[in-house]
N, C-alpha and C positions, 0 to 999 in steps of 0.2 A: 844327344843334343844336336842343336841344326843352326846354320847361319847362311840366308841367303842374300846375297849381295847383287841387285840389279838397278839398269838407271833408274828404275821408278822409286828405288828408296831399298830400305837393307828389314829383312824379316825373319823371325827366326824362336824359338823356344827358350822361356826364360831360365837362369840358372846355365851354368856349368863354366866351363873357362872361358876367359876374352877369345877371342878367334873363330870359337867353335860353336858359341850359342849368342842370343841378346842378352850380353852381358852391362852389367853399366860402363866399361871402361868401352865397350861396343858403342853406346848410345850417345857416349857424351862427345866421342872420336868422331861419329858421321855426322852427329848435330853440328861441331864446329867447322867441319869441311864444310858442311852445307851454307852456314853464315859465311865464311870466309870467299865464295864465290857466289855472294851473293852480288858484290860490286861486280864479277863481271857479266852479270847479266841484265843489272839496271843500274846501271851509273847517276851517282848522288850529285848533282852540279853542286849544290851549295853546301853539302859537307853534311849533311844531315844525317840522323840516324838513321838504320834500317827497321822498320816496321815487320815483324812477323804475329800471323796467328797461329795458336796451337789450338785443337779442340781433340779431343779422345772419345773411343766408344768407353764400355762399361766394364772391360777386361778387368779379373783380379789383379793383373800387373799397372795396371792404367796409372793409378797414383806415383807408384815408386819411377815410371816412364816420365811421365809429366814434369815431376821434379828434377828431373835431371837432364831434361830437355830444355825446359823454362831456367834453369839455374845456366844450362851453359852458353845458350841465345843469349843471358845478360852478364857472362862474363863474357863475350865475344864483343858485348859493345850492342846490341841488338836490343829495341825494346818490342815487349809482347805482350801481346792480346791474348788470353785465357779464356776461351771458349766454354772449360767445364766438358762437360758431359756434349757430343753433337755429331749429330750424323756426319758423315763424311760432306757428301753436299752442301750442308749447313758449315762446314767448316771452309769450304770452297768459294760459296757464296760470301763468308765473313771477311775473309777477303779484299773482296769489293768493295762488301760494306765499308769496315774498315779501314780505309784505300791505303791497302798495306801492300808490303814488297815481295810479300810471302806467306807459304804455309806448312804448315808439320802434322799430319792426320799421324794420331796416334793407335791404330787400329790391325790387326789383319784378319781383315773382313770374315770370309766365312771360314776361318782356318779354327780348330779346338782351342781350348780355354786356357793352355800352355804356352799359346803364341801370342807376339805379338809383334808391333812392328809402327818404322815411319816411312810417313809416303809422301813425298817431296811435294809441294806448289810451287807453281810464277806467280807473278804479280797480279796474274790474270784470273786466278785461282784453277786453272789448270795442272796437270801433271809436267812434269819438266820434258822438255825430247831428249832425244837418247846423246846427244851431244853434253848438254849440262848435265844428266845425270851421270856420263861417263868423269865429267871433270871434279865432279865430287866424288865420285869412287876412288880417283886417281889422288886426289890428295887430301884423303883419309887415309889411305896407302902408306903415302910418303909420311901423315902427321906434319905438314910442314904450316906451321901453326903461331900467329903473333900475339896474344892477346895485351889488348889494353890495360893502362893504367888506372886505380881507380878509380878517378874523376871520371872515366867516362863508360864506366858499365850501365848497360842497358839496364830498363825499368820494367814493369810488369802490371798490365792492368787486367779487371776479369769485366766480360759482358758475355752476354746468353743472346746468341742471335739466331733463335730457334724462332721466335713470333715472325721476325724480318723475313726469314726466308719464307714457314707459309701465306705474310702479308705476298709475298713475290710468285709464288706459286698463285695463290686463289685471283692474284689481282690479271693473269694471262688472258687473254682475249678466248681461248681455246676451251679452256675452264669455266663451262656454265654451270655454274654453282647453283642457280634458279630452278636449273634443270633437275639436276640432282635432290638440290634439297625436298622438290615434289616428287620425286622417287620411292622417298621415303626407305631408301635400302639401307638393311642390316647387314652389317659386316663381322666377322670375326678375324682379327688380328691375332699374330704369332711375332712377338718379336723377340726370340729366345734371350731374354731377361737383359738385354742387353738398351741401348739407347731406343731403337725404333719402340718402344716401349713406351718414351716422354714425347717422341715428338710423332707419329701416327695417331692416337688415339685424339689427339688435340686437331692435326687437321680433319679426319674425319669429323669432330664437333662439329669443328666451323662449316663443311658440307652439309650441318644435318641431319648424318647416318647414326645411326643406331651403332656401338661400338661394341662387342663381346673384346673385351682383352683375356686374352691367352700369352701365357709366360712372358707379361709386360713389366716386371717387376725388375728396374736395370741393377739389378745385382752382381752381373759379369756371370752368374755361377749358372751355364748353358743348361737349358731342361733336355736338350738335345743336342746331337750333330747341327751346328749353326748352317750347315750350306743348303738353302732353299730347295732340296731336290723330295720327290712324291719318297719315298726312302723314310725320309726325316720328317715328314709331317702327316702322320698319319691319326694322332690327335687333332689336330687341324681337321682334318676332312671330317673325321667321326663329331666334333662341334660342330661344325658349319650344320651337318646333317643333323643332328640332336635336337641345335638351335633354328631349324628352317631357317637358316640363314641366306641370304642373296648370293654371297661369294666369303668366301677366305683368302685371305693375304699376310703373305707371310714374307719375312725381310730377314736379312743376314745381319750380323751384329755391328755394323755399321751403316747400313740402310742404303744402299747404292744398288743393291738387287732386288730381285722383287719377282714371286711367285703365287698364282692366285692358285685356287680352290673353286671347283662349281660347284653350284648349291646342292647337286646331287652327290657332293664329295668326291668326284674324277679331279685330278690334275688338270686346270687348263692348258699344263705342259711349258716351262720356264721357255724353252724357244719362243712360244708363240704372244709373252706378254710383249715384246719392243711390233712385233706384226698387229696386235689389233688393235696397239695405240698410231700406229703410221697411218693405217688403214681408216681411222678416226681424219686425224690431220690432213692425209691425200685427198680425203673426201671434200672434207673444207677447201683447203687450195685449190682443186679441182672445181667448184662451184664457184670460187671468186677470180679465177681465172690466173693463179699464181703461177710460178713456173714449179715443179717439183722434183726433187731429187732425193736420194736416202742412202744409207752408207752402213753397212753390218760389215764382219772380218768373216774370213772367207770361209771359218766354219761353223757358224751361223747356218740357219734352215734359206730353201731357196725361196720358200712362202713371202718372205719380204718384198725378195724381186719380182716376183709372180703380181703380188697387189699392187707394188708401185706401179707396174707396167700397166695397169688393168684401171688406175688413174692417168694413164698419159704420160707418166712420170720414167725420171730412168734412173736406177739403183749402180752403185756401185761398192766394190768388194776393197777394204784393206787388210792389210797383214793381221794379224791376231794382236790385242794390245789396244786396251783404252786411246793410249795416247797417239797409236796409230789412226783409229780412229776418227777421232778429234780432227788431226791432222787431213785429212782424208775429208770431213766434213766441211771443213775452214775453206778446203781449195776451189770445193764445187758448190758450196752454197747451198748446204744439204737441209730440209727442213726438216727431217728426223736423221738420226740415227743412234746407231745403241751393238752393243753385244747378245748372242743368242742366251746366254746365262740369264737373262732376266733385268740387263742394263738400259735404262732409257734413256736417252741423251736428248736431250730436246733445247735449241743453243738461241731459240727465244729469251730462255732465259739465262740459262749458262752453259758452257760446254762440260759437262759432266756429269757420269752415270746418277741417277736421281730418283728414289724410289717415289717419293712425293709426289714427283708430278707425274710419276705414272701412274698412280693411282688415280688421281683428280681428272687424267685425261681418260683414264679406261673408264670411271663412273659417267662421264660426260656420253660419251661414247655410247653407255650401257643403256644412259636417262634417253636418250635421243633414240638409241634403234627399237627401243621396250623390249627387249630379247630377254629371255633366260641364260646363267651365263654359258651353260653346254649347249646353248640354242646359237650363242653368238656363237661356238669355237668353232660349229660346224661349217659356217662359211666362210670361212678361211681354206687354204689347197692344205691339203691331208699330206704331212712329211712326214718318217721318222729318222732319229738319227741313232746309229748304231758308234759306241764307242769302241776302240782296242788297240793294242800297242805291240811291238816288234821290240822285244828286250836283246840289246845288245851285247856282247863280251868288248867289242873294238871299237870306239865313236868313229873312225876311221869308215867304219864301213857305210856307215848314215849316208855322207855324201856319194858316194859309189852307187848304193841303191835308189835314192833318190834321181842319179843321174841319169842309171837308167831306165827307170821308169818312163823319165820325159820321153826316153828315145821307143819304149817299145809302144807306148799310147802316143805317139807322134799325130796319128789320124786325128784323135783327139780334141777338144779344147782344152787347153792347160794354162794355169796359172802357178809363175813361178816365184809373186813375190816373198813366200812366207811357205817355204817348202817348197809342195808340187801339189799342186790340186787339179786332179780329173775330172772336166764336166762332160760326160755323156751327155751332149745335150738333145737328142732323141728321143731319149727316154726319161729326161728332167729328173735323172740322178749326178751323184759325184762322191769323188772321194778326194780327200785332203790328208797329205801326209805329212807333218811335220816336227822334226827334229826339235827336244826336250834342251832348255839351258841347265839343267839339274843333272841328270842322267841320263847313261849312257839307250837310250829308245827313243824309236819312232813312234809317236800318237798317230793314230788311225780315225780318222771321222768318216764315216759313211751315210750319204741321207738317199733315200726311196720311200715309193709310196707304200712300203708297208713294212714292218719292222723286219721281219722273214727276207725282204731282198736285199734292204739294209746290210743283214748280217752276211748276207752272199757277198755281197760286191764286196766288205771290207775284205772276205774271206780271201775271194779270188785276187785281188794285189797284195795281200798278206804272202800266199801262196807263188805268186809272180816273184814277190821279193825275198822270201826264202831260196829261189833258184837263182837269183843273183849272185847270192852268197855261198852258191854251192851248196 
């Protein structure tokens, strides 16, 4: 059994003892930490209660999570918004909607059908920074815990703010709906039985497209490996191709990622969906004379920064971490950004990964160039990225290696917010190294122009860093 505890919220496999898995004494212990600093990050002037939403994917644990979630927000004094069944985004957006103080995704994303987990909001429907997430880590710790009397325990109401968010998607200026719906494209969806199941098939309607549902059935019970990788979707490609289908799209069990399929069944490659949707938007900006910026974590493909620059535009790198991100977005006034995972971030509408409106901006994208979609991938700068890891006995040694890394690639470009990442920039390769909060390894990212040098370059500072260690 597993229990993992980070600012972003606590995750973990259901069943086995409190401490060591998501247990309920686990669920209802971080849920009230969570309420109990909620006052310090939005202070009530007139005494009011706090407002939280809840909204879950489709997980077999989802119900018995929700109820003890929603039960202890209203012993805490907290009234809540019951989302039901809702994408993450949809849960983020609700929100706003609901101009609430908070929010509780009951989800974890593309993890097996054993996990499950909660992923904190602000009021902003964002993820917390690492500061508030730290301060509810700390005192779920301690359990240092007041609850009310009962006159004043919170209350509970449900609404489905699945239409509001596609009204908020279709309604973006970016989203030429006209376009698309003369397109006339057929899509095949995969939303492994989970929510992107109720709410994909419905916005593609409203676009016009022709809908093949593939494991759209939200039963929680995965027809697959939930993580959008070419691995896991090979029923996908064999529809899409079966069905002449335009493209395939497929989404993790909370719909915040997002990977397509070309009509000739190739992977368009999860790196490359947050790149042909910027590449989209750059263009626009670029024609109306906006200023442009864009913001991916640093191991992310360099395709991003390639196209932004290739708009006029200039790209920037942060730490690994939605909400670094985010953060990272806010400062420079980023018109896209996202994760290389397949995350789109587009803060027109709201700052947060959003399968939705990647889709509506790739089909826009699709309707306007009239490409095929292996016709589109091909104009895009050809990366790959090589994954691998440095499995440790000592975490001791992490920083050791890492340190000197910096000193023996000194010639270099290096980036050291989030590890050490080497850019050759010469040869428009790199490599990112960085140390795991779970276990004791170094994750190895390596990108080049061809999967073969990919694996070299990891090779050779794999090899660099085995001589560190003796």
């Amino acid at each position: 059994m597993t229990l993992i505890k980070s600012i972003s919220g606590i995750r973990g496999t259901i069943g086995g003892a409190p401490g060591n898995a998501l247990t309920p004494v686990d669920i209802v212990k971080f849920t009230a930490a969570y309420a109990a600093t909620l006052p310090g990050r939005k202070p009530q002037p007139n005494g009011d209660r706090y407002k939280v939403v809840v909204g879950k994917d489709a997980r077999l644990s989802g119900d018995m999570v929700e109820q003890l979630v929603v039960g202890t927000l209203m012993g805490c004094g907290v009234d809540v918004v019951k989302c039901g069944f809702a994408s993450t985004p949809t849960t983020e957006m609700a929100v706003l909607f609901a101009h609430a103080d908070g929010g509780i995704i009951l989800t974890a994303s593309h993890n097996p059908r054993q996990w499950n987990a909660l992923k904190l909001l602000n009021d902003r429907g964002e993820f917390l920074t690492a500061a508030e997430g730290q301060a509810v880590l700390d005192l779920a710790e301690r359990e240092d815990f007041n609850f009310p009397e009962v006159d004043a325990l919170g209350t509970v109401e449900e609404e489905d703010f699945t239409d509001k968010h596609l009204d908020a998607v279709l309604a973006l200026p970016a989203v030429d709906v006209e376009a698309v719906k003369a397109a006339h494209f057929t899509v095949v969806v995969d939303a492994v039985n989970s929510v992107g199941g109720i709410i994909m098939p419905r916005l593609l309607e409203r676009l016009g497209v022709k809908c093949i549902e593939l494991n759209c059935n939200p039963t929680g019970d995965f027809a697959h490996n939930p993580e959008p990788l070419p691995a896991n979707l090979v029923d996908l490609s064999r529809t899409v191709v079966r069905e002449k289908a335009d493209l395939g799209v497929s989404v993790d069990p909370d719909v915040d990622r997002l990977a397509f399929i070309c009509e000739n069944g190739d992977p368009f490659v999860e790196e490359y969906t947050l790149v042909s949707v910027a590449d989209y938007l750059c263009e626009l900006a670029q024609k109306e004379g906006r200023p442009i910026a864009t913001v991916s974590n640093l191991s992310s493909t360099r395709a991003l920064r390639d196209v932004t620059e290739a708009h006029g535009g200039t790209y920037y790198a942060s730490a690994v971490g939605e909400v670094n991100v985010t953060t990272l977005m806010h400062q420079v006034g980023a018109l896209i950004g996202g994760e290389g995972n397949g995350g789109v971030i587009y803060p027109e509408i709201h700052a947060g990964r959003d399968a939705m409106v990647g889709v509506a901006l790739f089909l826009s994208n699709l309707a306007h160039k009239r490409l095929k979609v292996s016709e589109l991938k091909k104009t895009y700068p050809q990366y790959f990225i090589a994954k691998n890891k440095i499995q440790l006995s000592d975490t001791a040694l992490i920083d050791r290696i890492l340190s000197e890394l910096k000193k023996i690639y000194a010639s270099e470009d290096i980036n050291d917010i989030d590890g050490v990442k080497i850019i050759f920039e010469a040869r428009k390769e790199w490599v990112h190294l960085r140390k795991s909060n779970t276990e004791p390894i170094i994750r190895i990212y390596a990108e080049a122009a061809t999967p073969e040098r990919a694996e070299a370059l990891a090779n050779e500072v794999i090899a660099v860093a085995n001589q560190i260690i003796g």
